[in-house]
N, CA, C and O atoms as a GROMACS GRO file, in nm:
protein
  348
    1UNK      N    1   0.081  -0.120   0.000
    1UNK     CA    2   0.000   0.000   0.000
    1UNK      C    3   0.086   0.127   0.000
    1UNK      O    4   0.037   0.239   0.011
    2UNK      N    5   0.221   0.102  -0.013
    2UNK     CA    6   0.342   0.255  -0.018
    2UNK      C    7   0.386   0.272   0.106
    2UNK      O    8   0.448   0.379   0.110
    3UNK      N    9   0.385   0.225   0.200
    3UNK     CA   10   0.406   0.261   0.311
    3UNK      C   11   0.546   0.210   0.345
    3UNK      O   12   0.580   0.095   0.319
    4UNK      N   13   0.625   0.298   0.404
    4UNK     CA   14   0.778   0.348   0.418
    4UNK      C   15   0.853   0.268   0.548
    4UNK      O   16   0.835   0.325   0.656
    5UNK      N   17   0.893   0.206   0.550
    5UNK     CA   18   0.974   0.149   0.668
    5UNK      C   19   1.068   0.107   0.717
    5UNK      O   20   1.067  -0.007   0.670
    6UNK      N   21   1.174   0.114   0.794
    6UNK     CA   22   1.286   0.126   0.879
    6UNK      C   23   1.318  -0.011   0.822
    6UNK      O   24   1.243  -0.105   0.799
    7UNK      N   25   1.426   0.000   0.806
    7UNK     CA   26   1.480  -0.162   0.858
    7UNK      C   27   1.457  -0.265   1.002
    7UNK      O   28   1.451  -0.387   1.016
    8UNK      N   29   1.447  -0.145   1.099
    8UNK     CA   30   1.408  -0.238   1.229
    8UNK      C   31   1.284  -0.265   1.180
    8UNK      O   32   1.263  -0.370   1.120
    9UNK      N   33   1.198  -0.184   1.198
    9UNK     CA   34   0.997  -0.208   1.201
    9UNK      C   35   0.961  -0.336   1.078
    9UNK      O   36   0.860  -0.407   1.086
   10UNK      N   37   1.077  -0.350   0.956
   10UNK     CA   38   1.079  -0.428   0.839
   10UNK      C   39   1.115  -0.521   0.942
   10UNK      O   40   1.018  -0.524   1.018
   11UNK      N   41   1.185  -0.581   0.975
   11UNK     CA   42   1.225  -0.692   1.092
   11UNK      C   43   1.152  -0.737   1.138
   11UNK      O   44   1.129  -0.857   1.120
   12UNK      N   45   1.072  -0.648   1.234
   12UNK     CA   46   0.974  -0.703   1.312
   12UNK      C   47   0.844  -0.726   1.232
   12UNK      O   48   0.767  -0.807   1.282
   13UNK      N   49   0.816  -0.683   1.145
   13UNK     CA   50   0.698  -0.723   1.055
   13UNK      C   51   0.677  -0.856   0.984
   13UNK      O   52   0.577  -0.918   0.947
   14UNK      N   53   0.821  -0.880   0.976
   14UNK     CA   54   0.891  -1.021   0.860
   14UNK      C   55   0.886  -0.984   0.768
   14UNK      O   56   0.880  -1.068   0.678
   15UNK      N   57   0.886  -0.857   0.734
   15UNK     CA   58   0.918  -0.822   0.586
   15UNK      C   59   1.054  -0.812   0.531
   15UNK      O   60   1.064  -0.726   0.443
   16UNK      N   61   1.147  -0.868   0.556
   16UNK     CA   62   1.283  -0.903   0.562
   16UNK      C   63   1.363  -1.022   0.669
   16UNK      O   64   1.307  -1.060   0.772
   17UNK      N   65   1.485  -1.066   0.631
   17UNK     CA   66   1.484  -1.174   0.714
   17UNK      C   67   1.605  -1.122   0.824
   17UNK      O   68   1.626  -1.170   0.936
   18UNK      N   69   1.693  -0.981   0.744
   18UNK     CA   70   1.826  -0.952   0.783
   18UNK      C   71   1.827  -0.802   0.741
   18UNK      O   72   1.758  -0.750   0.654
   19UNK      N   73   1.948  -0.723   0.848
   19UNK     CA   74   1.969  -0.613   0.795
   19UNK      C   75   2.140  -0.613   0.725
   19UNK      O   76   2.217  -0.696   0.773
   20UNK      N   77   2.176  -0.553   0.653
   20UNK     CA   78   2.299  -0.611   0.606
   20UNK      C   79   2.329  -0.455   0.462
   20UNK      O   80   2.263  -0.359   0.422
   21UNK      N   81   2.441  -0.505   0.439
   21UNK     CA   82   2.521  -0.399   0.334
   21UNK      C   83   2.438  -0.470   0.193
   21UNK      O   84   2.379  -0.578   0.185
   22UNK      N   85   2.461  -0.360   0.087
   22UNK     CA   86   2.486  -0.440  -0.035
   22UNK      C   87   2.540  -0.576  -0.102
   22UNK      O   88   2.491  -0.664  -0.173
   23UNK      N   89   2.666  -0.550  -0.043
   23UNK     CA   90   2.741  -0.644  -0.049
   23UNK      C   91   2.708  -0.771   0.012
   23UNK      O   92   2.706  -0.881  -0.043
   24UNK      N   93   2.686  -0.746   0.119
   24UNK     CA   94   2.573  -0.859   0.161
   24UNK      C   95   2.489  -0.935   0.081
   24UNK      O   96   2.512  -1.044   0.029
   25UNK      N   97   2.424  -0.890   0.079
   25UNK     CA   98   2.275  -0.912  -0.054
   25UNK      C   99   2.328  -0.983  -0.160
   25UNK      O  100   2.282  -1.092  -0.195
   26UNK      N  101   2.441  -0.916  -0.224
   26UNK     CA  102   2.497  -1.034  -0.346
   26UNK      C  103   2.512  -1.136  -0.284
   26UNK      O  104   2.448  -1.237  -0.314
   27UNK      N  105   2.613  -1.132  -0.167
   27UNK     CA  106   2.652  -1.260  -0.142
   27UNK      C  107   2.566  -1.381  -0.155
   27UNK      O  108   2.586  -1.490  -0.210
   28UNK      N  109   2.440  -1.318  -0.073
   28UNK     CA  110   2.356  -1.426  -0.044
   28UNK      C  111   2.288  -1.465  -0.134
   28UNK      O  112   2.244  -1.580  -0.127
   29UNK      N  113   2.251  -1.358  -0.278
   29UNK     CA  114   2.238  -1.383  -0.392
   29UNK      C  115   2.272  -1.483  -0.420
   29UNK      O  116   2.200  -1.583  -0.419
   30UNK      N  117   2.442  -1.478  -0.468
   30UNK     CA  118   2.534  -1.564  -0.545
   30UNK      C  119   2.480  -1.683  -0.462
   30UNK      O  120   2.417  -1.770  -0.522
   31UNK      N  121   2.494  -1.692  -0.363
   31UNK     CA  122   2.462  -1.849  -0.287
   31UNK      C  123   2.319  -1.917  -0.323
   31UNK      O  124   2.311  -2.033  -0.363
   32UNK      N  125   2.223  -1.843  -0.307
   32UNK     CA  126   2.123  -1.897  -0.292
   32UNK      C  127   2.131  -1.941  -0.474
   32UNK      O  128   2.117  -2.057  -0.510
   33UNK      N  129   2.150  -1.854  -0.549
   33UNK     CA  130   2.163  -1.895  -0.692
   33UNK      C  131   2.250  -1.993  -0.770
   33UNK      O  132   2.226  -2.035  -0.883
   34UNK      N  133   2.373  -2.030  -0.681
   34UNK     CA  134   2.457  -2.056  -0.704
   34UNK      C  135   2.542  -2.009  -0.792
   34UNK      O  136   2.610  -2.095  -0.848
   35UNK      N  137   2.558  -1.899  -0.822
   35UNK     CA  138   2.660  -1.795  -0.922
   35UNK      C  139   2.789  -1.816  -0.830
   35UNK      O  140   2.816  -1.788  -0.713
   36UNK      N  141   2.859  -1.878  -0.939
   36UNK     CA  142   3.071  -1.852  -0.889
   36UNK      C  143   3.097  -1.691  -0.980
   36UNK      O  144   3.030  -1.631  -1.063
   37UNK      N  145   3.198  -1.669  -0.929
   37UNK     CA  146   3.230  -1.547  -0.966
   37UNK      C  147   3.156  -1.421  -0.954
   37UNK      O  148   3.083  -1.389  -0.860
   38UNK      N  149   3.189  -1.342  -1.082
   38UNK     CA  150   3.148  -1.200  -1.075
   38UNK      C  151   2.996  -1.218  -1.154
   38UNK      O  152   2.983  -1.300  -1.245
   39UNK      N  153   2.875  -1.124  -1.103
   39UNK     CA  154   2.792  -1.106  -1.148
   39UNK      C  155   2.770  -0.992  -1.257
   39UNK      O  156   2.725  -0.895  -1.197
   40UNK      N  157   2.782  -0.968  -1.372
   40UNK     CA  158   2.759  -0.894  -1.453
   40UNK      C  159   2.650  -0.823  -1.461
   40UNK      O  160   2.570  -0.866  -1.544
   41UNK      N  161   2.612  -0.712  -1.394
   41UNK     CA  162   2.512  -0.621  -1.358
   41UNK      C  163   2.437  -0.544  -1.546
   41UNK      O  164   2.504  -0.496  -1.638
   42UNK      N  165   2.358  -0.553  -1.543
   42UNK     CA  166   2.301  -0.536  -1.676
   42UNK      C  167   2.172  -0.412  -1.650
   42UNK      O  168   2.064  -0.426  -1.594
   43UNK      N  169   2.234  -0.285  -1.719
   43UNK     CA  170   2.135  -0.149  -1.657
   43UNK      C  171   2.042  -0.164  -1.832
   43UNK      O  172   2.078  -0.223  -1.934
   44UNK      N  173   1.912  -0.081  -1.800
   44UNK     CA  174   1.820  -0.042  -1.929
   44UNK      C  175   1.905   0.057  -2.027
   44UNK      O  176   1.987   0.139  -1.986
   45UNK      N  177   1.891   0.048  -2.087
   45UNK     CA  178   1.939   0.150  -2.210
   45UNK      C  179   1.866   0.374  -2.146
   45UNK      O  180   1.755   0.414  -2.109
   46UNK      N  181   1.956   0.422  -2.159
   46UNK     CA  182   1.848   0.529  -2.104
   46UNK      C  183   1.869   0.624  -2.227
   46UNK      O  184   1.971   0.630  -2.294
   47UNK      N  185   1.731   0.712  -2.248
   47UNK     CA  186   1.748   0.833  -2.351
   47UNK      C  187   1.837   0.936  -2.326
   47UNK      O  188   1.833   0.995  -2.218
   48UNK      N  189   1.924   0.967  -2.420
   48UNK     CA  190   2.038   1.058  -2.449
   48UNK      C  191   1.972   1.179  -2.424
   48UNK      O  192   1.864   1.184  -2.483
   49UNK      N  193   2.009   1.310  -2.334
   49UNK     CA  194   1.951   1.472  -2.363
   49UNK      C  195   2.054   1.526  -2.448
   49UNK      O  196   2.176   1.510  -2.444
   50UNK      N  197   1.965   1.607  -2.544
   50UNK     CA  198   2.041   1.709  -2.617
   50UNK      C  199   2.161   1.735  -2.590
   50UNK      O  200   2.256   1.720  -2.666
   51UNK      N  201   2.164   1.770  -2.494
   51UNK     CA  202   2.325   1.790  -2.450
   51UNK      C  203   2.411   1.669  -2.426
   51UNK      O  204   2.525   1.696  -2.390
   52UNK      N  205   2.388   1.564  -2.434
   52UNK     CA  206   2.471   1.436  -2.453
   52UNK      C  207   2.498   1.376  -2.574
   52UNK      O  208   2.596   1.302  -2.588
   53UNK      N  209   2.366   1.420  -2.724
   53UNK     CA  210   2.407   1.443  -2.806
   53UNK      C  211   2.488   1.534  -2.857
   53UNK      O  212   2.566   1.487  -2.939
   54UNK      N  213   2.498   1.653  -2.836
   54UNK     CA  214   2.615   1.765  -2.857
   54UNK      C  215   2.755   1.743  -2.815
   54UNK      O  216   2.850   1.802  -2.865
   55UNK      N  217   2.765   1.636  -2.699
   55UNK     CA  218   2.874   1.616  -2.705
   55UNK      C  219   2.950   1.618  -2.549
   55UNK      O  220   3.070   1.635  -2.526
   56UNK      N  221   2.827   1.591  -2.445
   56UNK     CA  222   2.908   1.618  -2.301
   56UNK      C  223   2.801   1.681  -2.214
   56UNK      O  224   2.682   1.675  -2.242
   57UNK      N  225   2.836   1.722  -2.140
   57UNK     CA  226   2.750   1.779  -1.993
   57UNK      C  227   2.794   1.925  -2.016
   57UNK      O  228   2.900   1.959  -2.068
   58UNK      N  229   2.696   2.006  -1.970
   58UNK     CA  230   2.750   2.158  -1.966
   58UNK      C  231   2.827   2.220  -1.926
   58UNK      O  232   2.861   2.336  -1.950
   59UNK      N  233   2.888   2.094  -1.815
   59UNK     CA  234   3.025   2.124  -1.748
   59UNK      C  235   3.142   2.090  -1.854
   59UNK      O  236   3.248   2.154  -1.849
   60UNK      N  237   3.124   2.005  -1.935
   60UNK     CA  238   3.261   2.011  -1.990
   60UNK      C  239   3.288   2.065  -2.083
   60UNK      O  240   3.215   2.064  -2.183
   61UNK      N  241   3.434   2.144  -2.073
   61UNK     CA  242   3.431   2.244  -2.192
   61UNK      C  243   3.466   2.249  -2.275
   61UNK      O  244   3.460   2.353  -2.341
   62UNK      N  245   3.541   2.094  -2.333
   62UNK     CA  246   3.527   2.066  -2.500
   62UNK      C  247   3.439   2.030  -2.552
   62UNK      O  248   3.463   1.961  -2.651
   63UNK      N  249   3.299   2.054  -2.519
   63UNK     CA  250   3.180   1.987  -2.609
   63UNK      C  251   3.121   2.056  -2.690
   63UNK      O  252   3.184   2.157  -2.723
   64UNK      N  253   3.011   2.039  -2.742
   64UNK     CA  254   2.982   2.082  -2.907
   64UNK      C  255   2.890   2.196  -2.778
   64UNK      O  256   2.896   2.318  -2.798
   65UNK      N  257   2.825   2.154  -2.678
   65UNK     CA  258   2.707   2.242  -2.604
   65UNK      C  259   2.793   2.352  -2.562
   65UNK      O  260   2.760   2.463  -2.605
   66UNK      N  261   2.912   2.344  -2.478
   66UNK     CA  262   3.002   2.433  -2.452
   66UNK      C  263   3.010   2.537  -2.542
   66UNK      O  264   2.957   2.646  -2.525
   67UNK      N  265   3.090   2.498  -2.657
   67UNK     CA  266   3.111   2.596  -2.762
   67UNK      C  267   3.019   2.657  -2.814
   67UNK      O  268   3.049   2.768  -2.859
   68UNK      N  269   2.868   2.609  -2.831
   68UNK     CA  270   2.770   2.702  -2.879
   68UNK      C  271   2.709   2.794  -2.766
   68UNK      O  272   2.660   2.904  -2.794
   69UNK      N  273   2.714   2.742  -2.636
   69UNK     CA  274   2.668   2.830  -2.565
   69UNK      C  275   2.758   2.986  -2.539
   69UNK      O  276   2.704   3.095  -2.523
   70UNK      N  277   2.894   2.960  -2.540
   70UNK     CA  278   3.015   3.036  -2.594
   70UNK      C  279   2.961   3.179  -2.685
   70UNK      O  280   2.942   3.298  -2.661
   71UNK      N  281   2.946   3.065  -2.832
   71UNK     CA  282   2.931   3.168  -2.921
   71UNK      C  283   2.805   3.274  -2.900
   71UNK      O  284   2.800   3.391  -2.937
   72UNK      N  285   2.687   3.185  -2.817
   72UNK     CA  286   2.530   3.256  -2.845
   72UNK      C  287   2.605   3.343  -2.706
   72UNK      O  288   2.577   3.463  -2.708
   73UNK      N  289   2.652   3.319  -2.645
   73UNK     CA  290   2.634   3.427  -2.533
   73UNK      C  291   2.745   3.559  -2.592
   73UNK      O  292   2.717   3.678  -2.574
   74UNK      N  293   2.844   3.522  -2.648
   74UNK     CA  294   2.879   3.652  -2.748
   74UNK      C  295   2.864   3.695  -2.785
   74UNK      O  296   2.920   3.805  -2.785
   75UNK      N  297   2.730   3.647  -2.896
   75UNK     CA  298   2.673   3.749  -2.959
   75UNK      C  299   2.562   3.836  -2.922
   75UNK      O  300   2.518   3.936  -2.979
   76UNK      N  301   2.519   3.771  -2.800
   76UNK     CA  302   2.421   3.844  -2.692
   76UNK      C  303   2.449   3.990  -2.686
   76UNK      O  304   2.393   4.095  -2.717
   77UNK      N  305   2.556   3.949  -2.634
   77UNK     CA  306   2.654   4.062  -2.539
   77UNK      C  307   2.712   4.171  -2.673
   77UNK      O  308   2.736   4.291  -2.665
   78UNK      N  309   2.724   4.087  -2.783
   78UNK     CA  310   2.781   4.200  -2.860
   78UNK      C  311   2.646   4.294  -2.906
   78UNK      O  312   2.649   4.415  -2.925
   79UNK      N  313   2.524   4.203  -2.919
   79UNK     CA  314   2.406   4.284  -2.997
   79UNK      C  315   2.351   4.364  -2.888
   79UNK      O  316   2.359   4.486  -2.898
   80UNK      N  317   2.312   4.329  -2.816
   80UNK     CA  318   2.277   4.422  -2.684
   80UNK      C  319   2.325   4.459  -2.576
   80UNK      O  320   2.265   4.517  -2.485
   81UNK      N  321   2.461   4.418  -2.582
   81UNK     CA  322   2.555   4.533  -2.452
   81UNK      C  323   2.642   4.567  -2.500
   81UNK      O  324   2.749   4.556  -2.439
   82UNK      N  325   2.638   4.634  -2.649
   82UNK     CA  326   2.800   4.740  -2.677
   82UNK      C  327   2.774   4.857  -2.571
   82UNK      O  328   2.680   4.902  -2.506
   83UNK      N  329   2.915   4.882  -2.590
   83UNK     CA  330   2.934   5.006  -2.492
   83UNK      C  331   2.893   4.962  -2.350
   83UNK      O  332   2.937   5.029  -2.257
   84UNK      N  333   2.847   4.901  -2.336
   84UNK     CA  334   2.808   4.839  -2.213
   84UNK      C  335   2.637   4.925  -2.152
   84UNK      O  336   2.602   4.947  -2.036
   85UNK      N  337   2.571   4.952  -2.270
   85UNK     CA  338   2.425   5.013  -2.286
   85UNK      C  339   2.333   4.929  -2.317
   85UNK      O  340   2.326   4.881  -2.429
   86UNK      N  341   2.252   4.902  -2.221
   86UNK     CA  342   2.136   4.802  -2.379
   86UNK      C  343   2.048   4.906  -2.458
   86UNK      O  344   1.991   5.010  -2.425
   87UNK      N  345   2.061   4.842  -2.567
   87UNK     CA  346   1.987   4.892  -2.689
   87UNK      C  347   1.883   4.844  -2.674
   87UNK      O  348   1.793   4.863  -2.756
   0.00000   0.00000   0.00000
């Protein structure tokens, strides 16, 4: 029903059997499954933003988003703050 709960109150409910790390959890994974070795974790595919098509995050400053934001804010500044007046 959505309702939010502690790891202790999960305990006492039996809605869990243990409190424990991540790491944990594989373990007992791998066992109960019987997996030797490493588990190869497999994520969904996620949609690219514009700016990951351009070429990077807005933080980095060899990307295609970088450099255009560069140029548009130059020409901002050149069309409406010469002299340092707006027109």
């Amino acid at each position: 029903d959505g309702k939010i709960f502690t790891a202790r109150q999960a305990i006492k409910l039996g809605l869990i059997d243990t409190i424990g790390s991540a790491q944990q959890a594989i373990a007992v994974l791998k066992e109960k499954a019987l997996i030797e070795g490493e588990i190869e974790w497999v994520h969904p595919l996620t949609k690219n933003s514009l700016i990951d098509v351009l070429g990077g995050s807005s933080d980095d400053e060899g990307s295609m988003f970088s450099y255009c934001m560069t140029q548009l804010c130059s020409f901002l500044e050149q069309r409406y703050l010469s002299n340092g007046v707006v027109q």
